[in-house]
N, C-alpha and C positions, 0 to 999 in steps of 0.2 A: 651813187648806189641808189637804184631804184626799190619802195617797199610796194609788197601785196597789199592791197587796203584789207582784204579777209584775209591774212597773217600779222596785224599788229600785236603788238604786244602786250596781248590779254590779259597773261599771268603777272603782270605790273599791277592788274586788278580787282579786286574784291570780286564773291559774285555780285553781294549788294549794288557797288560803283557803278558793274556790267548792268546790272536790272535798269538803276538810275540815269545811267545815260540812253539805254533805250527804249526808254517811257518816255523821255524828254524827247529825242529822238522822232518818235510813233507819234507826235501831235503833228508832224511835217509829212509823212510818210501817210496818212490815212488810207490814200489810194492806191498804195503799195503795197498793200497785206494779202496775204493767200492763206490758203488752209489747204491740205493734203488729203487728197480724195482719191489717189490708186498711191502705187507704188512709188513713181520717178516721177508724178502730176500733181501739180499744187492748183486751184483753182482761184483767180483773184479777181478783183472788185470786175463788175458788170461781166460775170463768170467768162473771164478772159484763161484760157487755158497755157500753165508756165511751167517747168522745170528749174530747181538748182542748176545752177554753172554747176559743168564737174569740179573747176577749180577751186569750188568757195572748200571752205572747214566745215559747212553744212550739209555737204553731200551724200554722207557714207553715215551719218547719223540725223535723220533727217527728222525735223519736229512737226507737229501739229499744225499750229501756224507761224510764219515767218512774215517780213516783214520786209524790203528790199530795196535798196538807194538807188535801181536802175532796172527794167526789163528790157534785154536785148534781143535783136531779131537776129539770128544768124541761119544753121538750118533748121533751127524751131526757136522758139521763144524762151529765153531761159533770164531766171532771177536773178542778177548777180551784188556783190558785197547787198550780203543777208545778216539780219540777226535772227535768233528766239524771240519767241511774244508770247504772252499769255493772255487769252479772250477779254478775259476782267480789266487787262490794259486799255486795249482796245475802247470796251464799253464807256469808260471812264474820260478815256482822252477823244472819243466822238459822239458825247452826247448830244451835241446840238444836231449831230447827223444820223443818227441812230432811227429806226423806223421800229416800232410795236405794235405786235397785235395778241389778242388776248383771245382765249376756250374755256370751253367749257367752265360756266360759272359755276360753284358745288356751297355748299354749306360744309365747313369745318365743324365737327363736332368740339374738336380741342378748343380751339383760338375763340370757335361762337364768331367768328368774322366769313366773310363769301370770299370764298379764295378761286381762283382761276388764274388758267396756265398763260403766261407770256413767253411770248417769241420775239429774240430780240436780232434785229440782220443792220447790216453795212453793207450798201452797194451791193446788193442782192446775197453776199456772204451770208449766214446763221452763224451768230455770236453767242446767243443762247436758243436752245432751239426750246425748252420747256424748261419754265422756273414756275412753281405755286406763288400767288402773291395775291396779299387784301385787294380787293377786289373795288370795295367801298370807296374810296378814294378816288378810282378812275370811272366810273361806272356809278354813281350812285342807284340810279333807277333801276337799271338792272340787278343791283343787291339789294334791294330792296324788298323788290317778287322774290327772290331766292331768300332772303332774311325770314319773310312774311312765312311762304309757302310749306321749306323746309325747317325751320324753325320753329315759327310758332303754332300753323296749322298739322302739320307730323308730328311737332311733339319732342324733334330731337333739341331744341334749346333748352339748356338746365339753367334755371332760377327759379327764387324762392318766391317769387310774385307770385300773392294768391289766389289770382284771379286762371293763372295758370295750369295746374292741377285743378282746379274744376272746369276748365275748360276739357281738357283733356279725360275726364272724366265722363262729362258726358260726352263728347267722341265716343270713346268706347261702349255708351251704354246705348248709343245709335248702330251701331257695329254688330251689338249682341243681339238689338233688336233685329237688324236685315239677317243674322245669323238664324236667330227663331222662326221667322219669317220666310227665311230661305227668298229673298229680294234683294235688288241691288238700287233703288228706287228710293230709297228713305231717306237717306243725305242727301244735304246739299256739294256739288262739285265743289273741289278745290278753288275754280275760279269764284267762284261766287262767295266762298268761305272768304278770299282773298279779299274782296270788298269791305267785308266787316271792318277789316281792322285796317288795310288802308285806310280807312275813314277817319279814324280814331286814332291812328298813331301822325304826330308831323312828321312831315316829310326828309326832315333830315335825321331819322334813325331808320338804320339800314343796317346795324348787325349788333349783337350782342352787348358789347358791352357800351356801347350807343344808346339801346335802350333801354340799360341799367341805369347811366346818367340821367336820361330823363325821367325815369320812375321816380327814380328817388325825389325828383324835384317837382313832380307833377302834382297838379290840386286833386284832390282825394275823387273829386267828381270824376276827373279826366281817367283816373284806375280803374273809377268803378264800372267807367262805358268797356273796358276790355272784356267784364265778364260777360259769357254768352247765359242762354237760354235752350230751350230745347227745340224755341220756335227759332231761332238762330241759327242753327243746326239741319233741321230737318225741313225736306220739302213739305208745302199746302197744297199743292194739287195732284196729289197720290191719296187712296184708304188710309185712312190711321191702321194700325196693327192692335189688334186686340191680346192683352198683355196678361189675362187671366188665358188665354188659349196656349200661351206659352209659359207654362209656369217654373220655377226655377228651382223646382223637387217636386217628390212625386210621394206617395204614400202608399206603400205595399203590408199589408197583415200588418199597420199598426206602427210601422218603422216610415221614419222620412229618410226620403238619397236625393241628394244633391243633384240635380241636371246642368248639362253644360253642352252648348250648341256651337256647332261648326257648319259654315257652307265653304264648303271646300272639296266640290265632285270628286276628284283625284287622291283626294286625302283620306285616308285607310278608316280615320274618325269622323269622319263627314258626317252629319246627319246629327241628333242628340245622346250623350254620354251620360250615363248614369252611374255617380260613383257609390260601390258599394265594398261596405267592410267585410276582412276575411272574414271575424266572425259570423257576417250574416250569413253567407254566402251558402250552407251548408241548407239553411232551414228555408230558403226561398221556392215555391211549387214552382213546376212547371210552368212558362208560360205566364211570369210576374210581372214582365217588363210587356206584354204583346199590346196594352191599350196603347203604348208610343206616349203621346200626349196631341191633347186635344185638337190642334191647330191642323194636326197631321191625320188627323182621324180620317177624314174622308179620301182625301189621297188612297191613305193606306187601303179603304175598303175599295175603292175601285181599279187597285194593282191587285187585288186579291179574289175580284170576280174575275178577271182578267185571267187568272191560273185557272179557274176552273174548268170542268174539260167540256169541250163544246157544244155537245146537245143542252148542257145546261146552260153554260155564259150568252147562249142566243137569246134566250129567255130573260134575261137580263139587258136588257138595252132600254135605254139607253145608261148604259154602267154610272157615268157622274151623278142622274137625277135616282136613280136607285140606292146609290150610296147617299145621297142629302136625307132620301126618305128614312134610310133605317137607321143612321144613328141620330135622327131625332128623337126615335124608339129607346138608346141603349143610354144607360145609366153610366156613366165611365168608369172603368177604373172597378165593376163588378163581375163577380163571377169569373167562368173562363171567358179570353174574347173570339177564339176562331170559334168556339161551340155555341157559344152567345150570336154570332155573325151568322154560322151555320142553321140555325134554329131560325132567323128571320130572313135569311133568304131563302129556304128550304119553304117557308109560310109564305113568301111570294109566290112561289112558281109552282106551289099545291107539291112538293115531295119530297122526301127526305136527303136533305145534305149533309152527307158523314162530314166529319170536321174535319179527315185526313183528306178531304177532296182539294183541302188548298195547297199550294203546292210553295211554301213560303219562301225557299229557295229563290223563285223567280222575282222578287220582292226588290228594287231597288234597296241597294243597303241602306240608305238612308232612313228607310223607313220601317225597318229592323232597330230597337234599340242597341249601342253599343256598351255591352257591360265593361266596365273598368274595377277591377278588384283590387283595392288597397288596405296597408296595412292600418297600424295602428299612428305610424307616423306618415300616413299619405303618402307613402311611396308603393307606387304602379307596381303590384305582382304579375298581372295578365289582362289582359283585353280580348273580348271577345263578343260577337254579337248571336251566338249559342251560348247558352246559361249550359245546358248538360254537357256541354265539352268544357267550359272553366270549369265544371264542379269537378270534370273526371280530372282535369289537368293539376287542380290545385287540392286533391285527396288527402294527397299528405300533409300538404302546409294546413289543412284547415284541422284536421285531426290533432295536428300538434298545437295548434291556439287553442283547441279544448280541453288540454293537457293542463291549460294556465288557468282554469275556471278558477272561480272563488268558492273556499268547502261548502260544503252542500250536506245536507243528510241522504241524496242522490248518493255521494259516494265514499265506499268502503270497500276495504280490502279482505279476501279470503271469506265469501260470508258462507256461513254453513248450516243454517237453516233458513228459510222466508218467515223473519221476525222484524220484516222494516214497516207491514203493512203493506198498504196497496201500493203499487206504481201507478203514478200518473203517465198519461200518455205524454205529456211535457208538462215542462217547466220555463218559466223566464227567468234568466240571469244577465244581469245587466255588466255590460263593458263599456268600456271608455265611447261615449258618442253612440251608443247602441244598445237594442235592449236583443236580446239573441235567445231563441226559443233550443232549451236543449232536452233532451231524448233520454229518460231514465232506461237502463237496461241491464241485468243479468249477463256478465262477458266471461265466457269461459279459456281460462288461462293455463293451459295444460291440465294439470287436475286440480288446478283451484278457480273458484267464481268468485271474481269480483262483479259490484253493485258503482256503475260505472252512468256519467251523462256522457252521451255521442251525441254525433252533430246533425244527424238525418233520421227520419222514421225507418228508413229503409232497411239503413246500418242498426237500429237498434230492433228490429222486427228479426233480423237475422242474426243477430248478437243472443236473442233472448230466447227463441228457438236452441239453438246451443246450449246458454246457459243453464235453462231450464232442466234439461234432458242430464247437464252434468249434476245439477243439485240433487236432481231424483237420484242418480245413481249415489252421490255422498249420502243420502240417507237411507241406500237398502247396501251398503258396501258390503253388507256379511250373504247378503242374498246375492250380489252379483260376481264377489269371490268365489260363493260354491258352482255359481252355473257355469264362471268361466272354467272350472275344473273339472266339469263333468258332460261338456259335448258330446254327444253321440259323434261316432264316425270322424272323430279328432285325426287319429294318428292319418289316415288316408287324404284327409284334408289337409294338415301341414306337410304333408309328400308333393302332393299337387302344386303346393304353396310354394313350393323352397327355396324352388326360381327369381321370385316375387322378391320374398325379405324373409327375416327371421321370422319363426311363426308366434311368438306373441305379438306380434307386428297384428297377426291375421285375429290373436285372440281377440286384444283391446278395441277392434275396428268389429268385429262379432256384438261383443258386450255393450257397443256407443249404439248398434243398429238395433239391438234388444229391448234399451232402452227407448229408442225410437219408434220403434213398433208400437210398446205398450204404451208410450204416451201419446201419439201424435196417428194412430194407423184411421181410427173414429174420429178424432177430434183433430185437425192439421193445422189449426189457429195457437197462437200461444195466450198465454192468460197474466192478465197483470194484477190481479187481487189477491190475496192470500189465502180469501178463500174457498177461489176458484182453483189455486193450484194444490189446497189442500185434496179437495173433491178429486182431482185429476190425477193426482197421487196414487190416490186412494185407489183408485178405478185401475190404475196400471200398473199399482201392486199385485191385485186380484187377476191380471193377463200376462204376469210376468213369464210363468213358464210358458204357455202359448206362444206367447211372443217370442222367445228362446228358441222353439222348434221351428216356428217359421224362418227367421231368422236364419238358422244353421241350415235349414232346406235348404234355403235362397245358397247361400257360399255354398254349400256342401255341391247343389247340382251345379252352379258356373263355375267352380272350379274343378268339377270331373270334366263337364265340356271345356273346359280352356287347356286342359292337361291331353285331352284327345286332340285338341286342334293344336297344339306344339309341338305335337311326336309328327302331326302329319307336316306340318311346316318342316320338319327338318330333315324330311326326306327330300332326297334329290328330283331335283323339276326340270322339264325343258326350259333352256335358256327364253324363249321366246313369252314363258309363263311368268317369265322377271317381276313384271308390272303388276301383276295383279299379286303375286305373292307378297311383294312389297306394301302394295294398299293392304292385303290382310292384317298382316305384319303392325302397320299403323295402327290398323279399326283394334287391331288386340291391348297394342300399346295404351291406348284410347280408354277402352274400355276397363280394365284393370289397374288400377293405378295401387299400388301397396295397400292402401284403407278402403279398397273397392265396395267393401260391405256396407262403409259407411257416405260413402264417396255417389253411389249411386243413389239417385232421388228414391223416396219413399216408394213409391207408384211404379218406378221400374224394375224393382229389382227382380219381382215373380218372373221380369223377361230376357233377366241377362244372357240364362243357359241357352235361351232359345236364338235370340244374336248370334251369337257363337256358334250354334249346330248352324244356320244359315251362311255364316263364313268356311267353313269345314264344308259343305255341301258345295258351296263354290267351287272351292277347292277341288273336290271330288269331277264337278263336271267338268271342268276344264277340259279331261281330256276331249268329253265329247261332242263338247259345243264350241271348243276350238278360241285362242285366246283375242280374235279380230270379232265375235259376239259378247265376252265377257268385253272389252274395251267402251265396245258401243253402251252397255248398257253402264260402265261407269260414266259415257259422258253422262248420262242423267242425274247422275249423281254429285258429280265433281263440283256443278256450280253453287250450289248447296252448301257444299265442304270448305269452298273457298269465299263466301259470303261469312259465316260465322266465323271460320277462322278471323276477316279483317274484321268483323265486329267485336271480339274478344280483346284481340291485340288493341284497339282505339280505345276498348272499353270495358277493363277486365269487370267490371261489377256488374258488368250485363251478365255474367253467366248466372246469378243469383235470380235474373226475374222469371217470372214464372212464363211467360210469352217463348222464351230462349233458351226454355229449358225443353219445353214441349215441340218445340222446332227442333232440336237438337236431339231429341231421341227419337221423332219422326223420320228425321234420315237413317238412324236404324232399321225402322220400322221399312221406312222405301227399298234398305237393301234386302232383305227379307222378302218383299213382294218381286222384288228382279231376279235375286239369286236362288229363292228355296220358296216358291210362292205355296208349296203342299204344307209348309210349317203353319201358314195363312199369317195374318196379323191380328195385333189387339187392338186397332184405331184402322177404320178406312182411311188410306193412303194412294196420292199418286203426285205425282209432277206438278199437276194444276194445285193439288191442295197445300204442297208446301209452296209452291210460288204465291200466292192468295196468304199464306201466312205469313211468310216474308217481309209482303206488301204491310201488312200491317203491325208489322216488328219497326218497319223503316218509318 
């Protein structure tokens, strides 16, 4: 009886017995190994191409590599009596025949050893095609530059040798300086850094903890040559960098901010960061951070003639030696600096340069300060290299760090006479790392005033204004309960009204504009002494009823015209009238808001009814000036309406300046001259005059 040599009788043995007999096996067989590279195709030594016999027990579960006692030629080559193998047999049982080669050298952060990839083959087979492995051992030389380079000159080796942290120290203070400097020139290359300490280190320490051993054991002399210098560091045949032009804070109204430089084009911070606290953030003017800092001064002034518009920038050439000339003129860090800038090259060229001639937009960012707005723990609220878009962006959070002030005789709740003395225009209260100038002010709180610090002159100018006006009225309350009871032409007025809101709605918004009149119609400044506001009192005491009549004039005529121009709205229109009744419809919305009495600026309100008769007249002409003439004349209009609008929405506290208030009722004024020009206007108006004001809103 004949046996299969691949049907013995396997199951007689262990798996272990099976491994051990064919490892023992694999040292006679080296030549015989294949590894599986398609389907039914095993690839073997000097990539000789074989298949399993169908007959072996290997065939229908076919391994990785195998390993075979005979290759036969019949109609193709096939492996026959096969075993299982595992690559690590292999490796093990043909070291002497084994070939390697080694990649990429890297520095290990863990191990602090140079590790790189080996590739291990047999008769052109891959046995291991990529293993990491110490490097040091086979290679010294080559871990050596990797040891040196990545290691010690990057930075990423960790030990406590102290000659290392201040190596590494100054690196980075060479780094800050090219960053100041905005140069790539100041350091020494890596190769040259690499001399250093070859020099200095023997030659058989090549990674981490190799040259822990020898630290340890080194003469104190041999430690001392690792520490650098800064002439170790940096190149001798470049400019030195002058280190007061780059300073690393800056001083604004009395407060120091931290500077932090980046050269990094691409990078959003590029350029120099100036960190400042929310609480400062509210009391910084206009145009705090525009000196940059010194290094960049002249840069900045010759990207800045460069905007100017060209009959002037001709004049100006050669732009680099004009800019050397006149900041040797400018004090740094005074005054404003485009007005300052403007004023001296406006005295070159013999003529007036408005300040808004520059056009700062066009300014490499870099050379815009980048504001960083941080808390009290140094964490980044907003960045931004416009101050008046952080301040609008970050309104509420800085309102609410003024919320946390320390008491104050500033502030008091519910006060009901001016018995604090005068207000100062500010005050300094100091926070954590900061001293923060805050803004005493009069805030009117429904119908009570509190004696409140805000964070801006602005907010508190418009706070006090209010306040003021509600204090006067808490101290005549028996004189402005009788007048709100006693309106002439009342009932016809809250008829008008009804639509609107409830009519004490319309009373309490009459009785705020009364008060308004008689304190502010002569005098439109508010007053911070006690006894200026005594005096003003007094004076608007003696106008009250005056002020009362005007007053109810003003509502009594815009709301007979607004009550005529709603009867006419809600008659039936040609469809093709759509557009323009709808614009009315808005300009009405617009105009009338529930507190319109008080809602409208001092100075407007003589002209509300007149508005409105010029919308009603529109209306009127349509039929016969046809709705393709009414179109044309709103496009004149529209750009106007949709300019303010995006400045409103970016920046609600615009509506308070006075620049955007007087643009904003000039487009009244515009529609008036288009739609009902026989009304005439109270300001000459046209297209060029509000585009020219625009220009200088922007």
């Amino acid at each position: 009886m004949t046996h299969n040599p691949d049907q013995l009788p396997t199951r007689l043995l262990t798996d272990g017995q099976r491994d051990a007999i064919h490892r023992a096996l694999l040292t006679g067989l080296l030549g015989s190994i294949a590894t599986k590279t398609d389907k039914h195709e095993f690839t073997a030594a000097r990539n000789v191409k074989t298949s399993i016999h169908p007959g072996s027990g290997l065939f229908k579960n076919q391994p990785q590599w195998i390993m075979a006692a005979e290759l036969v030629e019949t109609t193709r080559l096939y492996a026959r009596t096969c075993a299982r193998v595992q690559p690590q047999w292999i490796e093990r049982a043909g070291q002497h025949l084994l070939k390697r080669s080694y990649s990429d050298p890297h520095w290990n952060d863990h191990s602090h050893h140079v590790n790189a990839y080996e590739k291990v083959t047999l008769f052109g087979l891959v046995i291991v095609p990529r293993r990491s492995v110490n490097y040091g051992p086979i290679e010294r030389k080559v871990a050596r530059l990797v040891f040196i380079l990545n290691g010690l000159i990057e930075g990423r080796f960790r030990t406590a040798a102290p000659f290392f942290k201040r190596n590494q120290a100054l690196a980075a203070e060479v780094r800050e300086l090219e960053a100041r400097a905005r140069r790539r020139d100041l350091s020494l290359d890596a190769q040259q850094l690499f001399g250093f300490y070859d020099a200095r280190l023997p030659s058989d320490v090549f990674d981490g903890p190799g040259f822990e051993k020898w630290f340890r054991h080194a003469e104190q002399h041999h430690r001392h040559q690792l520490q650098m210098s800064l002439t170790d560091l940096m190149r001798d045949d470049v400019p030195p960098v002058d280190r007061a032009a780059f300073p690393s804070h800056t001083v604004v109204d009395g407060n120091k901010f931290s500077l932090h430089y980046r050269f990094e084009p691409t990078h959003e911070h590029d350029g120099v960061t100036v960190d400042v606290p929310l609480a400062a953030l509210a009391h910084l003017r206009p145009g705090a951070f525009d000196w940059l800092v010194p290094g960049w001064l002249q840069e900045k002034v010759v990207s800045l003639i460069r905007t100017l518009p060209r009959a002037t920038r001709t004049r100006l050439v050669p732009a680099p030696t004009i800019a050397a000339e006149v900041i040797r003129d400018l004090r740094f860090g005074e005054a404003d600096f485009l007005a300052t800038l403007a004023d001296r090259l406006g005295n070159i060229v013999g003529e007036v340069i408005p300040r808004s001639s520059f056009d700062v937009s066009e300014l490499p960012p870099f050379l815009r300060m980048n504001i960083c707005v941080i808390d009290e723990s140094r964490r980044t609220l907003a960045s931004s290299r416009d101050l008046a878009e952080l301040k609008e962006k970050l309104a509420g959070v800085t309102r609410d760090a003024f919320k946390d002030l320390p008491a104050s005789p500033w502030q008091r709740k519910d006060v009901k006479r001016w018995d604090f003395g005068d207000l100062p225009e500010s005050v300094s209260i100091r926070k954590p790392g900061i001293t923060v100038l805050a803004y005493p002010a009069l805030v009117e709180d429904g119908q009570r005033v509190d004696l409140r610090l805000l964070d801006s002159p602005e907010s508190a100018a418009r706070a006090m204004r209010n306040g003021m006006r509600r204090l006067f009225m808490q101290q005549l309350s028996g004189d402005f309960k009788q007048l709100g009871r006693s309106f002439r032409g009342w009932t016809i007025m809250a008829l008008h009204y009804a639509s609107l809101a409830p009519s004490e709605t319309l009373r309490s918004a009459i009785l705020l504009a009364v008060a308004d009149e008689a304190l502010f119609h002569d005098s439109p400044t508010v007053v911070r002494t006690q006894a200026e506001f005594a005096d003003r009192a007094a004076l608007a005491w003696k106008k009250l009823l005056p002020a009362a009549n005007i007053a109810v004039d003003h509502a009594a005529s815009a709301l007979a015209s607004y009550h005529s121009l709603a009867r006419l709205l809600e008659q039936k229109h040609p469809e093709h009238h759509t557009a323009a009744i709808a614009d009315v419809r808005g300009q009405l919305a617009q105009l009338f808001p529930p507190d319109f009495p008080i809602a409208t600026p001092l100075a407007w309100r003589p002209h509300l009814a007149r508005f409105i008769k010029a919308a009603e007249m529109r209306i009127i002409k349509l039929k016969s000036w046809g709705a393709a003439k009414d179109s044309d004349l709103m496009k004149q209009i529209r750009p106007f309406q949709l300019q303010l609008t995006d400045l409103l929405a970016r920046k609600p506290t615009a509506a308070d300046d006075a620049e955007v208030i007087a643009f904003r009722w000039m487009i009244e004024e515009l529609r008036v001259s288009l739609f009902a020009q026989e009304l005439k206007t109270s300001v000459p108006v046209s297209v060029q005059r509000l585009e020219k004001h625009w220009m200088s809103i922007r």
